[in-house]
CHARMM internal coordinates of N, CA and C (Angstrom, degrees):
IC EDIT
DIST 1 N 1 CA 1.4582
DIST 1 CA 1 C 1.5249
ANGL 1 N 1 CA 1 C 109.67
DIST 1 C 2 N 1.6256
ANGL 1 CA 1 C 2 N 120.94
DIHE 1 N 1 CA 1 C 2 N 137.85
DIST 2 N 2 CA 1.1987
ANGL 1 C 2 N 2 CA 122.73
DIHE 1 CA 1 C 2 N 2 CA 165.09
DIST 2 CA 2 C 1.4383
ANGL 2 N 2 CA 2 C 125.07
DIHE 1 C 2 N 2 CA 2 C -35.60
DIST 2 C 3 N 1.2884
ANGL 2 CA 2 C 3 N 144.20
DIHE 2 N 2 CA 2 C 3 N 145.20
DIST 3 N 3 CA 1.0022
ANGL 2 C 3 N 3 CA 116.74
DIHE 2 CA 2 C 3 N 3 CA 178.86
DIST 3 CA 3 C 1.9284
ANGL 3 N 3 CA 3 C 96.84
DIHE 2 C 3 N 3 CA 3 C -115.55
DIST 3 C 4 N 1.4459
ANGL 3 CA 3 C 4 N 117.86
DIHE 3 N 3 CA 3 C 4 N 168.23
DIST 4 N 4 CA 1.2379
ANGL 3 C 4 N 4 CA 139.43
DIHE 3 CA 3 C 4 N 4 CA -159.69
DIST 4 CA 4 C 1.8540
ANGL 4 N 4 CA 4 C 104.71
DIHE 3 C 4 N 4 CA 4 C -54.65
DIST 4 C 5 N 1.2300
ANGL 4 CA 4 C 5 N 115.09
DIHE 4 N 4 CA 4 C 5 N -50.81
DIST 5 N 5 CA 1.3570
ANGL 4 C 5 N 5 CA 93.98
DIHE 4 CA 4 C 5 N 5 CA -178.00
DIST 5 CA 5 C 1.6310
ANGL 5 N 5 CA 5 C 118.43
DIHE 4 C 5 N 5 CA 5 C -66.00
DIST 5 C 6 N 1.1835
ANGL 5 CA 5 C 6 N 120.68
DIHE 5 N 5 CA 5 C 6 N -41.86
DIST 6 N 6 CA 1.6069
ANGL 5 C 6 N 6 CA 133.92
DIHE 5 CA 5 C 6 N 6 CA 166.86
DIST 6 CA 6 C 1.4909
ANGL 6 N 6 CA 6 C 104.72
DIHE 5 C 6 N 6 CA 6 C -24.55
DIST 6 C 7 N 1.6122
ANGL 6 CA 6 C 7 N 113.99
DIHE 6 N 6 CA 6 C 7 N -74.23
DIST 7 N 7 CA 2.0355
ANGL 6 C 7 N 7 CA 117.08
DIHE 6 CA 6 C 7 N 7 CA 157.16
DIST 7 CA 7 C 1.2850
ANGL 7 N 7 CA 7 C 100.22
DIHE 6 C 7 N 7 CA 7 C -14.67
DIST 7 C 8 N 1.7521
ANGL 7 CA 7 C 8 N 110.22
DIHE 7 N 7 CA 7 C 8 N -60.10
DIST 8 N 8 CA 1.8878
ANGL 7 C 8 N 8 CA 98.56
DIHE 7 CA 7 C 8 N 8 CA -131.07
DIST 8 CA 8 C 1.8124
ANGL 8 N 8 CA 8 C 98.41
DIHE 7 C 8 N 8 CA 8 C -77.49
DIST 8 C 9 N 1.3286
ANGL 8 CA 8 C 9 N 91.40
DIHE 8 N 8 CA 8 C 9 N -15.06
DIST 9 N 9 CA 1.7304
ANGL 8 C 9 N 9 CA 115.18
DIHE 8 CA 8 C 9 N 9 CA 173.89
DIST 9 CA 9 C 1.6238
ANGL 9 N 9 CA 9 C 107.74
DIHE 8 C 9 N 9 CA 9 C -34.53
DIST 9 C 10 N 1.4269
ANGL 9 CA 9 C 10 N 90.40
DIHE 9 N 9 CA 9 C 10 N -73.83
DIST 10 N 10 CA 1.2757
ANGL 9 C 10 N 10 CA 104.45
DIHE 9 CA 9 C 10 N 10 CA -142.37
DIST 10 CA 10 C 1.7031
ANGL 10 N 10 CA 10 C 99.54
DIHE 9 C 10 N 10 CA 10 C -98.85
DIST 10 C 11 N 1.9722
ANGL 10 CA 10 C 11 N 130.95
DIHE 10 N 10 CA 10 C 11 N -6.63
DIST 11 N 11 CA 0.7847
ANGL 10 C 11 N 11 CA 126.24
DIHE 10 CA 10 C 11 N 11 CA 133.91
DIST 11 CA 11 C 1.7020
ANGL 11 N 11 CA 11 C 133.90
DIHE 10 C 11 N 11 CA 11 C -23.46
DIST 11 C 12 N 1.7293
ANGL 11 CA 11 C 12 N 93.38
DIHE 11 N 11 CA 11 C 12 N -66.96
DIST 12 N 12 CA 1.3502
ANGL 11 C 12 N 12 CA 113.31
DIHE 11 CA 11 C 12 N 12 CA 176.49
DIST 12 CA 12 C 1.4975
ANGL 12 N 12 CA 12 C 119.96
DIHE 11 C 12 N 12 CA 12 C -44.48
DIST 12 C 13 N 1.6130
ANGL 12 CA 12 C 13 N 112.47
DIHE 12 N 12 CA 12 C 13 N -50.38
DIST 13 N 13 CA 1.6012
ANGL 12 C 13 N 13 CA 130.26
DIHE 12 CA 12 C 13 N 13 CA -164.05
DIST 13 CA 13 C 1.8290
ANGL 13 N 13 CA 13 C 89.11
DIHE 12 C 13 N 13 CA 13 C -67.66
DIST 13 C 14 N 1.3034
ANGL 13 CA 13 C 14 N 112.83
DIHE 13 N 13 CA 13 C 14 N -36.28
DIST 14 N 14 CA 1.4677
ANGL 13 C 14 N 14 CA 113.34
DIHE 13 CA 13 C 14 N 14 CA -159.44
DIST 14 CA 14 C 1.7387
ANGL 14 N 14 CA 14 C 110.19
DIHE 13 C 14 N 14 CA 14 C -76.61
DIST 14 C 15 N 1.3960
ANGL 14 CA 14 C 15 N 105.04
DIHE 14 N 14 CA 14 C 15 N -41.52
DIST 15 N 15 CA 1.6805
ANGL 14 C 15 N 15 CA 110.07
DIHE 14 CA 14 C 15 N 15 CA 164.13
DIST 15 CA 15 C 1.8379
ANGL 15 N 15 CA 15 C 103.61
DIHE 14 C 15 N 15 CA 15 C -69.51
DIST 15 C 16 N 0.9625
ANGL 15 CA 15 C 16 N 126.34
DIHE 15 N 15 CA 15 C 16 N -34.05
DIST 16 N 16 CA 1.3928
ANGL 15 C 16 N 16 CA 112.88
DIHE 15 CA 15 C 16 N 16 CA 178.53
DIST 16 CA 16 C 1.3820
ANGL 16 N 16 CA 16 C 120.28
DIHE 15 C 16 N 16 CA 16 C -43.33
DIST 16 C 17 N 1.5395
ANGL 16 CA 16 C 17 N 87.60
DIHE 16 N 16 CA 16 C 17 N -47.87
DIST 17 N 17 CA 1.8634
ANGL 16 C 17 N 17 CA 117.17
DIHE 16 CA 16 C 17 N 17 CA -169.57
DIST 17 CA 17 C 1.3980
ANGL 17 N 17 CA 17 C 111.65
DIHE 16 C 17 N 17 CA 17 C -70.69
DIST 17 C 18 N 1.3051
ANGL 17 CA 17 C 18 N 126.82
DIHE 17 N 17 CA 17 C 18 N -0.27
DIST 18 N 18 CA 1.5556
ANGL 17 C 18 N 18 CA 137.36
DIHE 17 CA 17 C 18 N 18 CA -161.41
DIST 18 CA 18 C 1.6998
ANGL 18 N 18 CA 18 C 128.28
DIHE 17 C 18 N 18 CA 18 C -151.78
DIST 18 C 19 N 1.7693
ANGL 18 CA 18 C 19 N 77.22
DIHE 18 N 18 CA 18 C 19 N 7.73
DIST 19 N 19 CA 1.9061
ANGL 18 C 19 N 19 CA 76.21
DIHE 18 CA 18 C 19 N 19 CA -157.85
DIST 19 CA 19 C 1.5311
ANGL 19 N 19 CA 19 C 121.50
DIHE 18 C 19 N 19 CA 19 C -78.41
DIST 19 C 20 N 1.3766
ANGL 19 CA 19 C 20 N 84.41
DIHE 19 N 19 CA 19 C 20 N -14.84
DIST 20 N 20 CA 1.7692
ANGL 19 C 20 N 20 CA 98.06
DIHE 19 CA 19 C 20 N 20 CA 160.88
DIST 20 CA 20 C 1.2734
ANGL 20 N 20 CA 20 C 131.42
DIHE 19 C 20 N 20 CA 20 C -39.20
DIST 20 C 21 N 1.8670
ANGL 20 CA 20 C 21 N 93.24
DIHE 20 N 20 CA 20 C 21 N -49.04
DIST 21 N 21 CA 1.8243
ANGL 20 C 21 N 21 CA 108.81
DIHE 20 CA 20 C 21 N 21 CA -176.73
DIST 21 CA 21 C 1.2231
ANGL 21 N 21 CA 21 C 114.29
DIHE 20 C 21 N 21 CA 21 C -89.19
DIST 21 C 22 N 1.4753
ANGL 21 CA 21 C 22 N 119.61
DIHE 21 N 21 CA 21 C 22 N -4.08
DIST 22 N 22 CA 1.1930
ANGL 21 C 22 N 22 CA 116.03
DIHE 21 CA 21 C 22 N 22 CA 152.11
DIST 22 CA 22 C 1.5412
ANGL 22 N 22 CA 22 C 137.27
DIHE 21 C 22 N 22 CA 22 C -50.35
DIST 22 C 23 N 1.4861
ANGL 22 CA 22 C 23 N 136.58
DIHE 22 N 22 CA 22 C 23 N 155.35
DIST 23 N 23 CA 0.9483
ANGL 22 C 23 N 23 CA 117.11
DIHE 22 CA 22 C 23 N 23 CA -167.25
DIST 23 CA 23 C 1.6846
ANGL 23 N 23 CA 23 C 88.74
DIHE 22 C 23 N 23 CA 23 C -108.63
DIST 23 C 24 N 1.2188
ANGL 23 CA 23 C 24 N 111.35
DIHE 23 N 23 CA 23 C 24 N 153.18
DIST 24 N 24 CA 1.4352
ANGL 23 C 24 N 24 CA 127.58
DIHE 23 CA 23 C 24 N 24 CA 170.21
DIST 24 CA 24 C 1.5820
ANGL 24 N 24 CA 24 C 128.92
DIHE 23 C 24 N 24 CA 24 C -13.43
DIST 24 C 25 N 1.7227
ANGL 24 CA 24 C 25 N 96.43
DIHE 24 N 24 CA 24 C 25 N -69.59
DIST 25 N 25 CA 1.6711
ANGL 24 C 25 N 25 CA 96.54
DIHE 24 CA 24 C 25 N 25 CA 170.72
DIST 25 CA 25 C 1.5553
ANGL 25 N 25 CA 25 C 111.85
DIHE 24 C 25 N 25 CA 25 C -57.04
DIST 25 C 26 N 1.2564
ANGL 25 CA 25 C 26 N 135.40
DIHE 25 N 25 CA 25 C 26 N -37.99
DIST 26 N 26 CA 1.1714
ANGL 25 C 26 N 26 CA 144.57
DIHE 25 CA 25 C 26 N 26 CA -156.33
DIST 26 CA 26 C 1.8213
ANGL 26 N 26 CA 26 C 97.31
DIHE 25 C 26 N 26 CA 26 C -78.37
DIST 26 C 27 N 1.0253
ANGL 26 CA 26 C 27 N 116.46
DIHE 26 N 26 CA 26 C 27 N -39.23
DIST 27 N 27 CA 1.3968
ANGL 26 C 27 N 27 CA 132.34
DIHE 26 CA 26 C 27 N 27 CA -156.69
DIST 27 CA 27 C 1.8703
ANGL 27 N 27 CA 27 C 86.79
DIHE 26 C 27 N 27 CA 27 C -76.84
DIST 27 C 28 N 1.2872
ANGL 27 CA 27 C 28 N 122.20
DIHE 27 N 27 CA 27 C 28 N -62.24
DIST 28 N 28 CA 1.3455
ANGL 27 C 28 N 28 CA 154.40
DIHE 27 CA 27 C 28 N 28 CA -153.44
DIST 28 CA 28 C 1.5044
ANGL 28 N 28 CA 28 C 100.78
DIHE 27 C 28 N 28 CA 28 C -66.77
DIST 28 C 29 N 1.4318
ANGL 28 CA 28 C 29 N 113.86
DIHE 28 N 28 CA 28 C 29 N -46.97
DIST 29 N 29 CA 1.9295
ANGL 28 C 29 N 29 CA 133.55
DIHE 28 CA 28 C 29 N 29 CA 174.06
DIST 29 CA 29 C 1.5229
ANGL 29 N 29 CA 29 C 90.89
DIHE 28 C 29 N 29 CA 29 C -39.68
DIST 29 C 30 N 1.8562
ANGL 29 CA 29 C 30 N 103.84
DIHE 29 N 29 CA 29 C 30 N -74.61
DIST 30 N 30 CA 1.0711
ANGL 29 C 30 N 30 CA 136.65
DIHE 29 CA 29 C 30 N 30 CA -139.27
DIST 30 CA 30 C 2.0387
ANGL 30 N 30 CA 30 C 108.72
DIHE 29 C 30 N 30 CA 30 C -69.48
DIST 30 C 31 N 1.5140
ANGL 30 CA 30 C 31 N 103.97
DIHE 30 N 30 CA 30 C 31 N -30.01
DIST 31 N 31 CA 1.4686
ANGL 30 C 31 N 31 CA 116.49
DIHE 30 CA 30 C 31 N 31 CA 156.23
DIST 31 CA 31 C 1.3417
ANGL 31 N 31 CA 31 C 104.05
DIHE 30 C 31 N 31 CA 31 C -63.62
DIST 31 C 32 N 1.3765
ANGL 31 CA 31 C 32 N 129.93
DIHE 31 N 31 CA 31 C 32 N -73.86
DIST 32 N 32 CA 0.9571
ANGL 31 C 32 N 32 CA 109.69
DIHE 31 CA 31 C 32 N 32 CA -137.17
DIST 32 CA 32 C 2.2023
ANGL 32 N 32 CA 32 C 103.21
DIHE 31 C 32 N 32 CA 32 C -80.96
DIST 32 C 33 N 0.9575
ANGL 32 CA 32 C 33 N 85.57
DIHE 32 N 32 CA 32 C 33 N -30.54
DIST 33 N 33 CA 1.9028
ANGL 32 C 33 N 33 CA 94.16
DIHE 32 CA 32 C 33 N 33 CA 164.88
DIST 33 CA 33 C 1.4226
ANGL 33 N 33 CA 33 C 111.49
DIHE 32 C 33 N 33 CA 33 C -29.45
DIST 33 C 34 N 1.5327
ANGL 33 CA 33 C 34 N 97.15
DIHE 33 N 33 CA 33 C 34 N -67.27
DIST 34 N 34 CA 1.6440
ANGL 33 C 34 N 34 CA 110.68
DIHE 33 CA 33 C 34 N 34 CA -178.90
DIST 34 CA 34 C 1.2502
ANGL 34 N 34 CA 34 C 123.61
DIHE 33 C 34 N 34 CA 34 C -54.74
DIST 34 C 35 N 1.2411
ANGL 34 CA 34 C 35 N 112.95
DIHE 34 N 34 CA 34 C 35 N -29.04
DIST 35 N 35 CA 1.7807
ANGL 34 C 35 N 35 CA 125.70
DIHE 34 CA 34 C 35 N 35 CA -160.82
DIST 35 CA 35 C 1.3907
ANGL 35 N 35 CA 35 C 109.27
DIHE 34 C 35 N 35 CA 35 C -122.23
DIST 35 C 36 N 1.8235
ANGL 35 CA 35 C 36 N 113.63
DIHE 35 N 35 CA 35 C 36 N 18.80
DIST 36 N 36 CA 1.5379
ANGL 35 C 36 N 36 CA 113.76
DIHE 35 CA 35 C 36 N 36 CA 159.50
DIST 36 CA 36 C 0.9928
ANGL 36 N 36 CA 36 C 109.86
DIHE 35 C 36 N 36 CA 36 C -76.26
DIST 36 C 37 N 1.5198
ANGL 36 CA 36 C 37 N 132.72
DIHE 36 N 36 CA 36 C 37 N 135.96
DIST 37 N 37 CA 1.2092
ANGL 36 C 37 N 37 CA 164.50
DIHE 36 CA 36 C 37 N 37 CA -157.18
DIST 37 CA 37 C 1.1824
ANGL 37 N 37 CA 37 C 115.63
DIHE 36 C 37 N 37 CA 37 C 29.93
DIST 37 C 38 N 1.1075
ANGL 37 CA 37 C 38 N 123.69
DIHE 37 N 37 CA 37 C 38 N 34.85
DIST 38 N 38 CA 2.0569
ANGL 37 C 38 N 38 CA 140.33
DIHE 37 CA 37 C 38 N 38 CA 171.36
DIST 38 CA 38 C 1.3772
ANGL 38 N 38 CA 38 C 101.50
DIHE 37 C 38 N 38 CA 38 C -130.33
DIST 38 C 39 N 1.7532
ANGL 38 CA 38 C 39 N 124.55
DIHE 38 N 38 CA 38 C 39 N 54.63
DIST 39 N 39 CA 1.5135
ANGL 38 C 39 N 39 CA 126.03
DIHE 38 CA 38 C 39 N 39 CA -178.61
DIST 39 CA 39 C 2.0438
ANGL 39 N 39 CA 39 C 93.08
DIHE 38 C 39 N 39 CA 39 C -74.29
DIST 39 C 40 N 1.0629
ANGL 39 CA 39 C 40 N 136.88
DIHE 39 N 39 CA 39 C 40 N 17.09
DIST 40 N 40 CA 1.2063
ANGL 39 C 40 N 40 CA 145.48
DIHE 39 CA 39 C 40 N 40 CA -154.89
DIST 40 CA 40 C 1.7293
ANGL 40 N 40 CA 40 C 90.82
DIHE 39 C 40 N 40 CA 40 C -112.28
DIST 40 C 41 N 1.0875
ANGL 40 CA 40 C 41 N 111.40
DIHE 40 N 40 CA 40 C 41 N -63.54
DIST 41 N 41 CA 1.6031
ANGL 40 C 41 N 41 CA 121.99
DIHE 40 CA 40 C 41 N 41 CA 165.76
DIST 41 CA 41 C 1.5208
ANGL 41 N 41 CA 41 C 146.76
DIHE 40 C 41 N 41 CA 41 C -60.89
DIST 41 C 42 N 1.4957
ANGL 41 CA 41 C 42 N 92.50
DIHE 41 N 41 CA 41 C 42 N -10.19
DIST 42 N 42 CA 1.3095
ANGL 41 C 42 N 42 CA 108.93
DIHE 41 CA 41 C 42 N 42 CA -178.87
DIST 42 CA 42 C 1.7271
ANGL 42 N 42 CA 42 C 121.21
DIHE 41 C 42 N 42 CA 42 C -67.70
DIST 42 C 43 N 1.5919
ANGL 42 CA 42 C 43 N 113.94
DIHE 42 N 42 CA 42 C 43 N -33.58
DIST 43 N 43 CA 1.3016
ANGL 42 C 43 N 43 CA 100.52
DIHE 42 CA 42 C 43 N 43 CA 168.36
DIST 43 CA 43 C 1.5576
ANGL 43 N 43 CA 43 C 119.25
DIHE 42 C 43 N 43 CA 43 C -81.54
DIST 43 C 44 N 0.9748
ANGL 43 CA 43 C 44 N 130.90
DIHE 43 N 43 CA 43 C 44 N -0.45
DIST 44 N 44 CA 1.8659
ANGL 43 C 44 N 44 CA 140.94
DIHE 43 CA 43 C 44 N 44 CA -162.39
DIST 44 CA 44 C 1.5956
ANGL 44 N 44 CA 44 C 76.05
DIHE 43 C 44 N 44 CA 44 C -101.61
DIST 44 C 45 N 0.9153
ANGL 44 CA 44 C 45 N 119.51
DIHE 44 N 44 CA 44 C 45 N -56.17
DIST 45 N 45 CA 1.7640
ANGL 44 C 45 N 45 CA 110.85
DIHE 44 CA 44 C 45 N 45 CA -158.48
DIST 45 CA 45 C 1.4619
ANGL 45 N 45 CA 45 C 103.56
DIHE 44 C 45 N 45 CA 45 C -78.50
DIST 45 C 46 N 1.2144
ANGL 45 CA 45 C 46 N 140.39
DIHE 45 N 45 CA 45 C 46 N -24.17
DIST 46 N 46 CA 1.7368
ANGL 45 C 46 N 46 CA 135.88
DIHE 45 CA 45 C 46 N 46 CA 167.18
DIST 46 CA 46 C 1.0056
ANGL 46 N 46 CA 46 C 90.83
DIHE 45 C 46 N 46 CA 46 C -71.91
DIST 46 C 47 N 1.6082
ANGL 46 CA 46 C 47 N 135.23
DIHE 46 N 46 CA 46 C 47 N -54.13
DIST 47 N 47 CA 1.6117
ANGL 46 C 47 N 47 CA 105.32
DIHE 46 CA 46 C 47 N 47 CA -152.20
DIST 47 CA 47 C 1.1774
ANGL 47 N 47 CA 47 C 102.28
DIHE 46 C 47 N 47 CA 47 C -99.95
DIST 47 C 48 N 1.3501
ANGL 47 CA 47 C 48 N 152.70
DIHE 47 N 47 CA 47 C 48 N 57.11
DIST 48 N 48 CA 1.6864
ANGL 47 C 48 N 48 CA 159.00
DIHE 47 CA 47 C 48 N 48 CA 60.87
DIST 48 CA 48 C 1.0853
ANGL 48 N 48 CA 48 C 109.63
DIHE 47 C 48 N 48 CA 48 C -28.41
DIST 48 C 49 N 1.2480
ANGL 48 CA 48 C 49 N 146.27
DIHE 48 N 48 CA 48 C 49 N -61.85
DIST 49 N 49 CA 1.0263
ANGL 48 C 49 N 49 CA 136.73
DIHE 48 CA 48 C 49 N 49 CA -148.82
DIST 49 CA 49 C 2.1889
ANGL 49 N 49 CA 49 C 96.13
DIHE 48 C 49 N 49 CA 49 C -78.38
DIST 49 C 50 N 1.4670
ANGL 49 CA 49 C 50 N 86.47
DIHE 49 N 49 CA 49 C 50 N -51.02
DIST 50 N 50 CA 2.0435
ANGL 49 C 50 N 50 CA 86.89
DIHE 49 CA 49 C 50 N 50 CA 175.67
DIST 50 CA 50 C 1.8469
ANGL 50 N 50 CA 50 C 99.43
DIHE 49 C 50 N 50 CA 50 C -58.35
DIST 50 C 51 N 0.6263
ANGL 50 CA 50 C 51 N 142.80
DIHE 50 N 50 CA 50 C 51 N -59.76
DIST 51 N 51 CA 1.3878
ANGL 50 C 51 N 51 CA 155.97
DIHE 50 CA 50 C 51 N 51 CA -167.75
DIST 51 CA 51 C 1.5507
ANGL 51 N 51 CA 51 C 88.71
DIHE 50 C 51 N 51 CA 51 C -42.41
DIST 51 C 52 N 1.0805
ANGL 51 CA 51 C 52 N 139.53
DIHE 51 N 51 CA 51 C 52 N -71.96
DIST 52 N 52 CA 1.6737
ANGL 51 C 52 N 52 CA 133.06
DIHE 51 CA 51 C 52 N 52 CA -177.10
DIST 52 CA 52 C 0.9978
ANGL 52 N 52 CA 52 C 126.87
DIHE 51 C 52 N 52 CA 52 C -98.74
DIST 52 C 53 N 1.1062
ANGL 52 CA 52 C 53 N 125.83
DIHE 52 N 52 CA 52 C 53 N 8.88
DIST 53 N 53 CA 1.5564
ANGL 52 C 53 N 53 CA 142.30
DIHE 52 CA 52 C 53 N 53 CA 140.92
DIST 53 CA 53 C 1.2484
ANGL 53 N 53 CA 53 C 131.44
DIHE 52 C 53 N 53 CA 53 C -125.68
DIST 53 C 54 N 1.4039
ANGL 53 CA 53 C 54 N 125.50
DIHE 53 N 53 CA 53 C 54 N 67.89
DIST 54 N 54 CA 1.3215
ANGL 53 C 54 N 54 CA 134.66
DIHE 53 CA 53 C 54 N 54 CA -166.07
DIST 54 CA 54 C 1.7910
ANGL 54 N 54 CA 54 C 107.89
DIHE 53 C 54 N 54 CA 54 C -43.79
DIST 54 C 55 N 1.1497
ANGL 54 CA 54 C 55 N 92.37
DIHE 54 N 54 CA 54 C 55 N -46.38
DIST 55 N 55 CA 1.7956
ANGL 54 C 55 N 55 CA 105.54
DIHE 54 CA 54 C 55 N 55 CA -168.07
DIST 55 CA 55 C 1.6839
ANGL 55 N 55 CA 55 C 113.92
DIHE 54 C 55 N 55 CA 55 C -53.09
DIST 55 C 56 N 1.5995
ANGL 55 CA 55 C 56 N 112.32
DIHE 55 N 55 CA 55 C 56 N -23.66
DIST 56 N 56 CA 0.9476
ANGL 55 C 56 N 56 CA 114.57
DIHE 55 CA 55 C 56 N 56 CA -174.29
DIST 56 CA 56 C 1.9513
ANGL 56 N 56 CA 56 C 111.94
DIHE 55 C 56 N 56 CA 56 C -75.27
DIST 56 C 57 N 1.6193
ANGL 56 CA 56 C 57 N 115.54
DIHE 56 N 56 CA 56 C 57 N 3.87
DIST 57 N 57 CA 1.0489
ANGL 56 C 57 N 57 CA 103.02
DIHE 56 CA 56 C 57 N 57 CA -172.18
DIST 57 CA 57 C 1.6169
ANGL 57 N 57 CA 57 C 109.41
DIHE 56 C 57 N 57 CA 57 C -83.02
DIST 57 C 58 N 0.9486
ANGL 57 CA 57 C 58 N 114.12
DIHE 57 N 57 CA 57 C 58 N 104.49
DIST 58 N 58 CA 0.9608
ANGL 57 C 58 N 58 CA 130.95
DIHE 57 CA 57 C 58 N 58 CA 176.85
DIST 58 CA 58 C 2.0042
ANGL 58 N 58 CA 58 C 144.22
DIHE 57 C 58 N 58 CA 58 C -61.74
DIST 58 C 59 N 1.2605
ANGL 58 CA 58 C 59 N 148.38
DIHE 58 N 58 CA 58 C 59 N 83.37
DIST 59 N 59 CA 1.1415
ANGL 58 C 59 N 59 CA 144.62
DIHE 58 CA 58 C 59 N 59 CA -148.29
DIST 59 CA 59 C 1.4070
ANGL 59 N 59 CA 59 C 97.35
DIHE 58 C 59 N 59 CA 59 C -38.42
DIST 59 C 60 N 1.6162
ANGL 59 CA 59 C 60 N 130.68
DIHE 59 N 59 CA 59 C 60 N 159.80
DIST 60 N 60 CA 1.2944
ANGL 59 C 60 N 60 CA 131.78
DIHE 59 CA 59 C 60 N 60 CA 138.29
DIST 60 CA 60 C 1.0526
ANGL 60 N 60 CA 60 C 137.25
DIHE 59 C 60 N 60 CA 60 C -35.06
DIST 60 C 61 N 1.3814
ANGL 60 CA 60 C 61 N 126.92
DIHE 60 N 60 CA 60 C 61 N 114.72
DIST 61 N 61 CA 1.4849
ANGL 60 C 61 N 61 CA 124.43
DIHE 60 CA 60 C 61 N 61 CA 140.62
DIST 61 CA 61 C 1.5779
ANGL 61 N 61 CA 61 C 119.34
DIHE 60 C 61 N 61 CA 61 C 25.65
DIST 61 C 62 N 1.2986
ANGL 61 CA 61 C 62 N 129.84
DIHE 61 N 61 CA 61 C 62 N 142.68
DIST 62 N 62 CA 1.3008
ANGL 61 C 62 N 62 CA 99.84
DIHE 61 CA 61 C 62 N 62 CA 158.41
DIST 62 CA 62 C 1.7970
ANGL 62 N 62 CA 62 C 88.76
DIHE 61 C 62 N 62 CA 62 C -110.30
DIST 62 C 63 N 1.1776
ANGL 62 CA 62 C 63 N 97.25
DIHE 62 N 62 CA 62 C 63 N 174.32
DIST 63 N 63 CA 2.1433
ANGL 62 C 63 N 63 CA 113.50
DIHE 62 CA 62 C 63 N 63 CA -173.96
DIST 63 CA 63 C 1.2100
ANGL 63 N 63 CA 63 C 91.21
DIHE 62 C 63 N 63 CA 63 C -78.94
END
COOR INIT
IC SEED 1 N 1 CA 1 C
IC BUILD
């Protein structure tokens, strides 16, 4: 049997591959999920993610 990181593998590769068509909140979960307690990684991992999906850059928040 596969074992669990191999999944979390190819989970990951599969939101990479799509994250465009994701919608925002979903996209936003899925950052910040990934990048709990790795605040070290957080800019390397947006700018991949902007890098192959330009469209996803998104305006600010409003306050």
């Amino acid at each position: 049997m596969t074992d669990e990181p191999t999944f979390a593998s190819l989970l990951g590769e599969a939101a990479i591959a799509v994250w465009g068509d994701m919608p925002r909140d979903i996209q936003e979960a899925l950052f910040e999920t990934a990048m709990r307690n790795r605040s070290e990684l957080r800019h390397d991992l947006a700018v991949l993610l902007h890098e192959r999906h330009p469209r996803t850059q998104h305006p600010a928040k409003p306050d």
